[in-house]
C-alpha positions, 0 to 999 in steps of 0.5 A: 500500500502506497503512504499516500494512496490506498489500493485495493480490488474490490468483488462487486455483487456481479463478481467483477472487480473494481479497483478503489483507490482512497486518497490519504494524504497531508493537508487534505489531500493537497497536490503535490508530486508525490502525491500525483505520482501516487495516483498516477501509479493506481492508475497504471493498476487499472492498465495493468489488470485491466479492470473495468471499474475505478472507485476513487474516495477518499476521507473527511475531505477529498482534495484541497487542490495545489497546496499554495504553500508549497509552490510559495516554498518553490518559488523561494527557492527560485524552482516554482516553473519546476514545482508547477510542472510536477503538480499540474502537467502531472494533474493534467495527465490525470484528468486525460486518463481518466476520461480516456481510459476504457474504464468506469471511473466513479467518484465517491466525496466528502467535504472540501473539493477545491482548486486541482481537486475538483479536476477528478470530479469533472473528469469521472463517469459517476460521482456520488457525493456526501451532503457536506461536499463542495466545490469551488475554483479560489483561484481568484483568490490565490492568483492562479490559473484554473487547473484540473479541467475548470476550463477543458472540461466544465464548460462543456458540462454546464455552458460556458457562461456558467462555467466563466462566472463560477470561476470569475466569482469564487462561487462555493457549489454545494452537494446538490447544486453539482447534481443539478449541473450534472456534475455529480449523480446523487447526493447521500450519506454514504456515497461509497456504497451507492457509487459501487452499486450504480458501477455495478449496473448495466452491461459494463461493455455497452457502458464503456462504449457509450463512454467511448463515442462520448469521448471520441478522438475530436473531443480528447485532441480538444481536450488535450490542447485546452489541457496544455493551455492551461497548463501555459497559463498556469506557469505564467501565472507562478511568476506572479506570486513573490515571498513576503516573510509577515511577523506582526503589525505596523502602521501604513505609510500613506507616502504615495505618487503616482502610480505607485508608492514612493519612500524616498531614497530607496535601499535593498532594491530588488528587481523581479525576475520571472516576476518572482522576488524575496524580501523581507520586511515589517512594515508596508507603505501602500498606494491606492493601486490594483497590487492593494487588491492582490495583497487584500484577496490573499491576506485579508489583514490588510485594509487599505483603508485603515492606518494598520496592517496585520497579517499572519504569524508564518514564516512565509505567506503568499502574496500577489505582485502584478504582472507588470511590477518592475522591481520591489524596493525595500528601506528601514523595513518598508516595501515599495511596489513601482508600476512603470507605466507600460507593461513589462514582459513576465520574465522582466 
């Protein structure tokens, strides 16, 4: 038994087989690579046996999606392109498989499925989900790009549109809101034993055929170009989040001009590469600008309208800087943020 992932053929009551995986991992289940290695090495049981079934489950929680704190980490350590690739090209490769493998793939989930995560409910057959369940993207809040099927996959289940506004506004989708979007088959208190028993039903070959002609040749090539865009978009994305160590409160310096904020003579500058900076610092001087708006959505200590910041006791927390932020410039413990006035490319 893998630490990460459980395994085990469970006997349907047609006498067949079906593979369960559960998912156990840290943080609740937050993806990471050696947890997306795990699953992709369940999956290559289904190739192996050539079961036609696939219980996926999991505990309390079924997946907090990309664990943010471990991207801020790659990105300290100057390997987030890296780390992003490990975490999403390997999650992207898992949503292909399981739409495309001949095999029915069922879904059984409790609590938390967010970001990533919500990728094996989009790309399952079946899915049956506890009353407690939901889904929702953060992405806006976290200042990535979807991931997991959240534009591959989605909107061709629920319409664009409402696909789009789902993303655009953080919604959280309960239980039964994902059956009546068809994302999921049923709502119960125990979906493990439903899901195995609506697995069980039907003649599988003529199911998986069905499956098949659904997801023909076209739609996988859609599939895997929209899949490999997300991907893009998600590395360019990583560029944005820079390292800023928080350990207490202090006052707002109200020092502004122009576009930006101004401190004065500026020592500790700091360019941003691949829009990627380190710095330290106690207190923040803030300007009236669309990067008080990133900083608000990650940390929500932080009132620009007020005369004190405050944010988390953590050695490192994630913070936003704007795709055309040109360089940071730390002085006595302060950080300026200089928007010059025409984009400057990610790689600065």
């Amino acid at each position: 038994m893998n630490t990460l992932v459980a395994h085990e053929v469970v006997v349907l009551a047609s006498g067949q087989g079906c593979l369960h995986l559960r998912l156990h991992a840290p943080r609740a289940n937050a993806l990471e690579p050696d947890l997306i290695a795990a699953i992709h090495g369940g999956l290559d049981l289904i190739e192996t046996t050539q079961l036609r079934h696939l219980m996926i489950s999991s505990g309390r929680n079924f997946c907090s999606g990309g664990d943010v704190g471990r991207f801020a980490q790659a990105a300290a350590q100057g390997c987030s392109q890296n780390y992003g690739a490990a975490v999403v090209d390997g999650l992207q490769d898992i949503v292909l498989r399981l739409v495309s493998m001949r095999c029915l793939v069922g879904l059984a989930a409790r609590g938390a499925i967010t970001g990533g995560g919500a990728g094996f409910l989009f790309a399952s057959d079946l899915a049956f989900l506890a009353p407690d369940t939901f889904v929702q993207p953060y992405y806006s809040e976290v200042g990535f790009a979807p991931d997991g099927g959240w534009t591959a996959i989605l909107p061709e289940k629920m319409g664009a549109a409402t696909a789009l506004v789902w993303i655009l506004r953080n919604r959280r989708m309960n239980a039964q809101d994902t059956v009546e979007h068809g994302l999921a088959a049923g709502v119960t208190a125990n979906p493990e034993d439903l899901l195995l028993q609506a697995l069980d039903h039907g003649d599988i070959e003529s199911r998986l055929t069905s499956k098949s002609l659904i997801w023909d040749r076209q739609r996988l090539d859609d599939l895997k170009r929209r899949l490999a865009a997300k991907s893009h978009a998600f590395k360019m994305l990583l560029g944005n989040v820079a390292q800023i160590r928080f350990e207490g409160e202090c006052a707002l310096s109200r020092q502004s001009s122009g576009d930006g904020f101004d401190l004065g003579p500026a020592e500790g500058r700091e360019g941003v590469h691949d829009c990627d900076a380190d710095v330290d610092f106690g207190g923040l001087a803030n300007g009236h600008d669309p990067l008080t708006e990133k900083f608000q959505a990650v940390h929500p200590g932080l009132d620009p309208a007020s005369d004190m910041v405050s944010y988390p006791l953590l050695p490192k927390c994630p913070a936003q800087v704007s795709g055309c932020t040109q360089e940071l410039v730390s002085r006595e413990g302060r950080v300026a943020v200089f928007l010059p006035g025409a984009p400057v490319a990610a790689d600065g």
